[in-house]
C-alpha positions as CSV (number, residue, x, y, z in Angstrom):
1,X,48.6,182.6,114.9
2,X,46.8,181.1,117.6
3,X,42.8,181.5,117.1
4,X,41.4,184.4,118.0
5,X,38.7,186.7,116.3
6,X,39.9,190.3,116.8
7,X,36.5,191.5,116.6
8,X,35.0,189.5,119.9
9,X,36.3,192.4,122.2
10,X,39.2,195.2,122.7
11,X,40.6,192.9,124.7
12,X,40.7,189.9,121.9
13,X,42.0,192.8,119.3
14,X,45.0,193.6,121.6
15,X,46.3,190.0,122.0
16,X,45.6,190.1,118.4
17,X,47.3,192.7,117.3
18,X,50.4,191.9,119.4
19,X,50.5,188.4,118.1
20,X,50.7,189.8,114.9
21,X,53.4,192.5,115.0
22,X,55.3,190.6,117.2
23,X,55.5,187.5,114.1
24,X,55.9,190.3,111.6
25,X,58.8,191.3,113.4
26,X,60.4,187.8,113.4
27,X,60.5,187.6,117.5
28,X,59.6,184.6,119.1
29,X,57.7,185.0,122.5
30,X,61.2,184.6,124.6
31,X,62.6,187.1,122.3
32,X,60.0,189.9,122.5
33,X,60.1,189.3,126.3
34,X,63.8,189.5,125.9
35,X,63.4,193.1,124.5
36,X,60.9,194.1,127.1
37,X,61.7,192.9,130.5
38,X,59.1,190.3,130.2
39,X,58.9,186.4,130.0
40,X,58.2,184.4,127.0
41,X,55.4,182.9,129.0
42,X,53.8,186.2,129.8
43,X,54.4,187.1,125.9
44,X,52.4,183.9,125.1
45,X,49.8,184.0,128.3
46,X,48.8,187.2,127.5
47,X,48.5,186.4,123.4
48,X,46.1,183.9,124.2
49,X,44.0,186.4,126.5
50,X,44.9,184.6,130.0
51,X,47.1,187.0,131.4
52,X,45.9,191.3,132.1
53,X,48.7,193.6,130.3
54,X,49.7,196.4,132.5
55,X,49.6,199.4,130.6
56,X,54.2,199.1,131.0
57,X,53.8,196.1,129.2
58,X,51.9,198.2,126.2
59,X,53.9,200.5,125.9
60,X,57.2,198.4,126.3
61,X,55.5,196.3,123.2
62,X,55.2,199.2,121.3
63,X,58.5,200.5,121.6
64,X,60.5,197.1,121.2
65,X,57.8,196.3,117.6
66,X,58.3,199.9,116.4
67,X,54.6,200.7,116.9
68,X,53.4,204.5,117.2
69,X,51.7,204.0,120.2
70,X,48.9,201.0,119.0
71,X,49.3,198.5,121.3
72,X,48.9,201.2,124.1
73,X,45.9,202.8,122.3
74,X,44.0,199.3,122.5
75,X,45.2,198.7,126.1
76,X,43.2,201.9,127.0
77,X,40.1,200.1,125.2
78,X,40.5,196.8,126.7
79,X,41.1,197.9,130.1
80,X,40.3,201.7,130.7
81,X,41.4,203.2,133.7
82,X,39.7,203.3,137.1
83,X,37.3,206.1,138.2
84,X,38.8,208.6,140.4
85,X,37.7,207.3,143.8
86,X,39.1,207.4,147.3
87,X,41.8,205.4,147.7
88,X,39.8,202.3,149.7
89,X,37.4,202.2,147.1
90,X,40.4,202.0,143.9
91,X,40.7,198.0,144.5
92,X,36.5,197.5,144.7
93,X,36.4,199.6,141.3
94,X,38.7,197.0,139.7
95,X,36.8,194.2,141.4
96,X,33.7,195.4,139.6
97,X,35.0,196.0,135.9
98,X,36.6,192.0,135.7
99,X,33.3,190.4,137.2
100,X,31.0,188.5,135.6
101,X,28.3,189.3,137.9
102,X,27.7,191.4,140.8
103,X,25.1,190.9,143.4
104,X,24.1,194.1,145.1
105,X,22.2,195.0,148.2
106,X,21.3,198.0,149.7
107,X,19.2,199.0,153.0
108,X,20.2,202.9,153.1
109,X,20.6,203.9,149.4
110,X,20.2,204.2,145.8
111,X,23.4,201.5,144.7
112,X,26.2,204.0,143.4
113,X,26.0,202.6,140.0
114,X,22.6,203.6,139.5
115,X,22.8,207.0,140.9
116,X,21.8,210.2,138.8
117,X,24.0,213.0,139.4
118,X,21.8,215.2,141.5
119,X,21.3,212.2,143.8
120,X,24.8,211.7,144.1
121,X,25.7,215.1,144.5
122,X,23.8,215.8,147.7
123,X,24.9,212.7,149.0
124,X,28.7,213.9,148.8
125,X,27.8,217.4,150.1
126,X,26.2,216.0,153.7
127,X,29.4,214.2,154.5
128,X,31.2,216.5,157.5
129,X,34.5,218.3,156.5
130,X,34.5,217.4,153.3
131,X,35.2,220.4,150.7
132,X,33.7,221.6,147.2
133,X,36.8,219.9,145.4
134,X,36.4,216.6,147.0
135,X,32.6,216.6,146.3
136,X,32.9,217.3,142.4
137,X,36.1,215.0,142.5
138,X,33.8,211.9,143.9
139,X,30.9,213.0,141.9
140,X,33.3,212.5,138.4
141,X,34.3,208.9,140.1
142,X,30.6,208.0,140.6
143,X,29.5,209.0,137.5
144,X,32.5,207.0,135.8
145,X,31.7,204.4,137.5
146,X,27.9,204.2,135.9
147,X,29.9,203.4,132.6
148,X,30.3,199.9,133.8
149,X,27.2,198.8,132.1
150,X,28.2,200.6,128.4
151,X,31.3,198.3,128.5
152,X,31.3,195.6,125.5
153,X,30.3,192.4,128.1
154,X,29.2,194.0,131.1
155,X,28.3,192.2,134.1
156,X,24.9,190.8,135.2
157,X,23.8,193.1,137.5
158,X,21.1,191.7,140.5
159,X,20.7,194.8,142.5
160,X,18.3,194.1,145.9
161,X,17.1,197.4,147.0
162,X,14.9,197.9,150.6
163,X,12.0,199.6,149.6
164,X,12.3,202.0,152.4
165,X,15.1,203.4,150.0
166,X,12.5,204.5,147.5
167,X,10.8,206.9,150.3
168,X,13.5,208.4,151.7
169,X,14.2,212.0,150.3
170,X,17.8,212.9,149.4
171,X,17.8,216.0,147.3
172,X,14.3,216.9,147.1
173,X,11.2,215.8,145.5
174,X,12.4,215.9,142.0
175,X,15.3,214.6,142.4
176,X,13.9,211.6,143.9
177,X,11.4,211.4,140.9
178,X,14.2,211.2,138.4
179,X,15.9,209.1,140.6
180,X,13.3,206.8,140.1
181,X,12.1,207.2,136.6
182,X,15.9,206.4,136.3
183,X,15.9,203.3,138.2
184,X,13.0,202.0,135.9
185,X,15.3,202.9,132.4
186,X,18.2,201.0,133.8
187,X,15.9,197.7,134.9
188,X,15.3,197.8,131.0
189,X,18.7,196.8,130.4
190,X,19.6,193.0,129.1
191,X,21.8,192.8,132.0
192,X,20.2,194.0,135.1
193,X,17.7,193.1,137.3
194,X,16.3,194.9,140.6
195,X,14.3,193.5,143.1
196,X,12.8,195.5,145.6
197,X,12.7,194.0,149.4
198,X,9.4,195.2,151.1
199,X,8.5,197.0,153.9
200,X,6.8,194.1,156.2
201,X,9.6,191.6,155.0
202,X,12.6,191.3,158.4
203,X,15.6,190.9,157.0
204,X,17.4,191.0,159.4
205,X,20.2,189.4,158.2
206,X,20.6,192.6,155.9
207,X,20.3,195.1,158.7
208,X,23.7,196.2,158.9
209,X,25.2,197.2,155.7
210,X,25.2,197.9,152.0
211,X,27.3,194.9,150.8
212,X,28.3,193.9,147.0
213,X,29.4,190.2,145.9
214,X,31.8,190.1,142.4
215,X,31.6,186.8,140.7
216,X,33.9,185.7,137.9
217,X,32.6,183.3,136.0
218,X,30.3,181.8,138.4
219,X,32.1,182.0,141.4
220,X,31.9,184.0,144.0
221,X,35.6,186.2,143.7
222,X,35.2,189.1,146.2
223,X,33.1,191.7,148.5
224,X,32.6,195.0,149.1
225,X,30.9,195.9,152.9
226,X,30.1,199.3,153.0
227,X,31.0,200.4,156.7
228,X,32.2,203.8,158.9
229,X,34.8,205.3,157.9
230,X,35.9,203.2,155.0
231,X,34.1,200.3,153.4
232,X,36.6,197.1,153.1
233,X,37.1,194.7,150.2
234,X,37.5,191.7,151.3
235,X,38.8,188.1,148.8
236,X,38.4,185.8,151.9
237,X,36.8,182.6,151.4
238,X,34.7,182.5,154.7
239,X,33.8,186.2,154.0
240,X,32.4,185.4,150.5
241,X,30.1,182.7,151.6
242,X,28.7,184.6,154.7
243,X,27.5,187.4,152.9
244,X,26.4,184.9,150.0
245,X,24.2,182.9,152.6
246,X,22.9,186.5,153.7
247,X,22.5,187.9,150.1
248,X,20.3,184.3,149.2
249,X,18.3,184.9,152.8
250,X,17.4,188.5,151.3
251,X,16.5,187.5,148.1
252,X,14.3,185.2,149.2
253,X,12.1,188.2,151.0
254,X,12.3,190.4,147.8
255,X,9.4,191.1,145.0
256,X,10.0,189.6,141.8
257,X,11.7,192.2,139.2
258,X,8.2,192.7,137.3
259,X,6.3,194.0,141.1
260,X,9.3,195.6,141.9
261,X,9.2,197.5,139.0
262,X,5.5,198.7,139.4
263,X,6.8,199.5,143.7
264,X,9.0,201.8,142.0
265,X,6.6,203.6,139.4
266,X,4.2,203.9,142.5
267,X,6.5,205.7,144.4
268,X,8.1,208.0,142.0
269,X,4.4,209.3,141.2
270,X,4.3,210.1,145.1
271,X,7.5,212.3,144.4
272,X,5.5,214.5,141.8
């Protein structure tokens, strides 16, 4: 058994748990790939948690080891399922659940993973054309997408926010009051932090979108520009460090997290 402590993550219990049945049954790695349609190199990549499983590869496991469904069960854990978003958003949603870090700014709106469902809502229901069914449908997606920060190692969260966000009214007064009173709760979380870009500060370098950086373990891995019709995601290298140089030319212009937070109270007070 190679050395891994089932109880560090879902994730570390699966290749567990597979390394386990699979030397119960008396199957080397080429043999259990054998049986599955798999190489012996995946078998032993993904044992030793450098390779993702698809869920095929669970449930082909559990058939060839005689499991009742076990390996698939703690696939599900390790690596739920996207949120039901449109389809140019599936590969950003992804993007966002294996990073280490995102770094998120906004000029426009509340960031979608800090969105209350009210907020949300109304946000869905002034697109043109768009029906009932499509608005719940994106609202279950948005909300699904929130769960990012209950996950067992989320990401560290920087979230840069133009304060003019904070003023503008989407839904009404009180929703913009518990959109607020929201946004201070999730500041209080080990993992995020939000900084607030005043009024009198130009950023122009931030001007002309909503954009999100994923990192992986320190490094820069992908972006999400928010753009009309679709946003893109985009994994090329001179992409990355564009919006990198613009995100560290915002950051610069932003309140630190502890003013930013006392911005915010002021201005959902002004909502009451």
């Amino acid at each position: 058994m190679t050395k891994i402590n089932p109880e560090d993550s879902a994730r570390a219990r699966f290749a567990y748990e597979l390394q386990r049945h699979r030397i119960l049954a008396g199957l080397t790695q080429g043999q259990l790939g054998s049986r599955i349609g798999f190489s012996g190199s995946l078998i032993g990549a993904v044992e030793n948690l450098k390779r993702t499983p698809s869920d095929d590869f669970a449930k082909r496991c559990d058939q060839a080891l005689g499991l009742d469904g076990g390996l698939t069960t703690l696939h599900l854990q390790g690596w739920p399922p996207p949120p039901p978003v449109p389809a140019h958003f599936r590969d950003w949603t992804m993007e966002e659940r294996r990073a280490t870090a995102l770094q998120m700014w906004d000029p426009m709106l509340i960031p979608g993973i800090f969105q209350i469902e009210p907020y949300a809502r109304r946000i869905f229901e002034r697109a043109p054309g768009i029906t009932p069914d499509e608005v719940e449908q994106r609202l279950v997606g948005r909300m699904r997408r929130k769960e990012l920060l209950s996950l067992e190692n989320p990401p560290m969260v920087l979230s840069l926010i133009d304060e003019g966000v904070l003023r503008r009214m989407i839904g009404g007064r009180e929703v913009m009051r518990r959109q607020l009173e929201y946004l201070l709760e999730i500041a209080q979380h080990p993992k995020v932090t939000i900084q607030i870009v005043p009024f009198d500060a130009e950023v122009v370098p931030g001007l002309l979108s909503a954009f999100v950086i994923a990192e992986l373990r320190g490094n820069p891995s992908a972006v999400y520009v928010d753009s009309i019709p679709e946003g893109r995601t985009m994994s090329d290298r001179n992409a990355i460090a564009a919006l990198t140089a613009r995100y560290d030319a915002i950051r610069t212009e932003a309140y630190p997290q502890s003013l930013s937070l006392k911005v915010i109270k002021e201005s959902a007070d002004k909502w009451t």
